[in-house]
N, C-alpha and C positions, 0 to 999 in steps of 0.2 A: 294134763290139759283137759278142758271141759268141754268137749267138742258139743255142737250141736250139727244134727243131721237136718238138711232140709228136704230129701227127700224117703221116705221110708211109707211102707204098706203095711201098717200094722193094727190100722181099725178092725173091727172084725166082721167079717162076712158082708163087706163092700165091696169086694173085685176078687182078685187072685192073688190075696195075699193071704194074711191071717183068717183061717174058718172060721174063729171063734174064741171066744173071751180070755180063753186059758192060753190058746196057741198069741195072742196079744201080748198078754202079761210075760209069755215066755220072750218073747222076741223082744221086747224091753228090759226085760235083764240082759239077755244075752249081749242088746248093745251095750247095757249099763257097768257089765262088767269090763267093756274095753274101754272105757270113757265117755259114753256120751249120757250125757245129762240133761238134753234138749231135744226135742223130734218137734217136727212140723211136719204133721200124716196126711201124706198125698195121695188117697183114692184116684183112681184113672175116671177119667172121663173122657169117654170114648164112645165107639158106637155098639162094642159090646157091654161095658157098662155107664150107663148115662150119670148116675149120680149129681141129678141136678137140683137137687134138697139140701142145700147149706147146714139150715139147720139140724136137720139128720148125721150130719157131719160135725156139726159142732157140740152135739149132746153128745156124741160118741167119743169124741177128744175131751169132753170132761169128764166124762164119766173114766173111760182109762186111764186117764191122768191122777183122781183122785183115789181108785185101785192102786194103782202103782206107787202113788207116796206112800199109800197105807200099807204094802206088801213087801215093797224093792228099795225106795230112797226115798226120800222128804224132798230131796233137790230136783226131783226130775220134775219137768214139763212139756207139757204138749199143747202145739198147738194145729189148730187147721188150714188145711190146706189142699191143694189136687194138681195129679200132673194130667195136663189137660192136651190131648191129641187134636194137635190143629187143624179147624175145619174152618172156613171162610166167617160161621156166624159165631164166632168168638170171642172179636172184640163186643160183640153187640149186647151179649150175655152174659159179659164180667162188667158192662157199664149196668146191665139191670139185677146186677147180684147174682144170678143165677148161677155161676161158678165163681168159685172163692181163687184170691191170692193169695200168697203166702204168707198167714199168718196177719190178714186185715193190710197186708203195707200192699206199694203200689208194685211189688214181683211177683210174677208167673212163672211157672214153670210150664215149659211147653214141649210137647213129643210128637215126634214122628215116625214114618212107618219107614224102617232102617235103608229103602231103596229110595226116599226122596231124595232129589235134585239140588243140586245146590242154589241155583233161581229159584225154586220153588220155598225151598227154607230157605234163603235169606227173604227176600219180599214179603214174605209173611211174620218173619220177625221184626220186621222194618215196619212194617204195617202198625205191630204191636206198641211198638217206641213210638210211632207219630199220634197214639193214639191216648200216650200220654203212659204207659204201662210200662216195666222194668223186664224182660223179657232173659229167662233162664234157658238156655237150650239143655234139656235131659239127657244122660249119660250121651255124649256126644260123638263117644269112641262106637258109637252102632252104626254112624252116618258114613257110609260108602264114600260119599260127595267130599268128606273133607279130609279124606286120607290123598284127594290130588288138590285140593283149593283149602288153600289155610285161614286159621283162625280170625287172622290181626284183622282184614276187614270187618267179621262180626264183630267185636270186638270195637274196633273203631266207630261202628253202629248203633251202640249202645247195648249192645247184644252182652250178656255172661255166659259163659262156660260152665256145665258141670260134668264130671268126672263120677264115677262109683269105685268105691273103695274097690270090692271082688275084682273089674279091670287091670289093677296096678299088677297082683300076682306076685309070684315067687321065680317063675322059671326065667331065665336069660337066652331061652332060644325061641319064643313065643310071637312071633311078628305083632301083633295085637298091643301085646304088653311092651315091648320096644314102643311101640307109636306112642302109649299112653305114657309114658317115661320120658319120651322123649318133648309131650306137651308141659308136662309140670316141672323138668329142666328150663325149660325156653320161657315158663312166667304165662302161660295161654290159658291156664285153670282157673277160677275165681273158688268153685266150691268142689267139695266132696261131699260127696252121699253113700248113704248104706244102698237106698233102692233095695233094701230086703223083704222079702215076701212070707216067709215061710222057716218053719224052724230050719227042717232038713233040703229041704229042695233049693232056696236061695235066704241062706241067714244072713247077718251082717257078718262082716269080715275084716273089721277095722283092724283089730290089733298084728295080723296078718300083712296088712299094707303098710304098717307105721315100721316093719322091718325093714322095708325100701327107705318109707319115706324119710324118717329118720336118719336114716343114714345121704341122702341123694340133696336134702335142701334143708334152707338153714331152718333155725328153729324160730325166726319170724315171718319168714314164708309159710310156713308149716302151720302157725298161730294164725295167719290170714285166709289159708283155705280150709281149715277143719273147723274155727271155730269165728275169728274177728269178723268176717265179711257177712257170715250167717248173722251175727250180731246186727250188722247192720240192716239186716234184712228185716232183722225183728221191732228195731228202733225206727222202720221208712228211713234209712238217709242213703243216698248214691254213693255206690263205691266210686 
């Protein structure tokens, strides 16, 4: 399968992900050898790294992109993108460019700091949909708030889910990995992501999860969250 990842840190020497040119190139094979053939690289924009130079971001996504066919695949591509830590002047700053969607369409991927409120993330991602934005909420399994208040209202909001591969795991006594199991049985996932930062400290872990996942859901569920819906992310159309 050709997954594409819509969230990965593998620009180099934009946040705390990849240092540098080589440690990029590595963390691109390394997805490339589990299947993914597609990234949309999400710099954090946050308040410890602002990264509110598009441009800077999107020289940096060609220029890896054209390293990487030359070095790793012909097939891979990359586009830009940012996981963008919600602050009230937001939407204000994705109407004037200043931070990018994902990959030019109308989805955001948006973060929070893992003790917000479930009021607080929903309103704000409600905000984002009225404002006419396609609203991702980042690895989702960090939010305190929605291990008692469940998904299907976001969800019915317009809101998407995303999951990271490292979450699903291996172990069956892991309360974490239960919960994230338990959302991609019940159909509450829309995407997976690497959210990989680093060779050693946080790599991609895809082929690791595909031992669950493979076995736990069908193989067009499976086709819908690794790779069709990213699809549609890339095309603008509404899942």
């Amino acid at each position: 399968m050709e997954i594409t990842d819509i969230h990965c840190h593998i620009l180099p020497g934009m946040d705390d992900g990849a240092k540098d040119e080589e440690e990029s190139l590595a963390l691109v094979r390394m997805a490339w050898e589990q299947g993914v053939e597609a990234f949309i690289a999400t710099p954090h924009y946050s308040r410890q790294f602002r990264n509110d130079c598009p441009e800077r971001i999107r020289e940096k996504c060609e220029k890896l992109e054209k390293e990487a066919r030359e070095t790793i695949a012909s097939e891979i591509r990359i586009y830009p993108g940012q996981e963008i830590c919600w602050e009230e002047s937001v939407p204000e700053k994705l109407d004037r460019g200043e931070l990018l969607t994902l990959a030019d369409s109308s989805y955001v991927l948006v973060e929070y700091l893992p003790s917000v409120s479930y009021g607080a993330l929903f309103r704000s991602l409600r905000t984002l949909r009225l404002e006419g934005y396609l609203p991702i909420l980042a690895h989702a399994e960090r939010y305190g708030a929605l291990r008692t208040e469940g998904l299907e209202e976001l969800t019915e909001a317009g809101v998407c889910i995303q999951m990271n591969y490292g979450s699903i795991g291996t172990s069956l006594f892991d309360k974490d990995q239960r919960w994230c199991r338990k959302q991609l049985k019940e159909g509450n996932i829309h995407f997976l992501g690497t959210d990989m930062h680093s060779v050693h400290r946080r790599p991609p872990r895809v082929a690791e999860a595909m031992k669950w996942l493979e076995t736990h859901l069908s193989g067009e569920e499976l086709s819908r969250i690794c790779r069709d819906h990213a699809g549609q992310v890339l095309t603008n159309q509404n899942l």
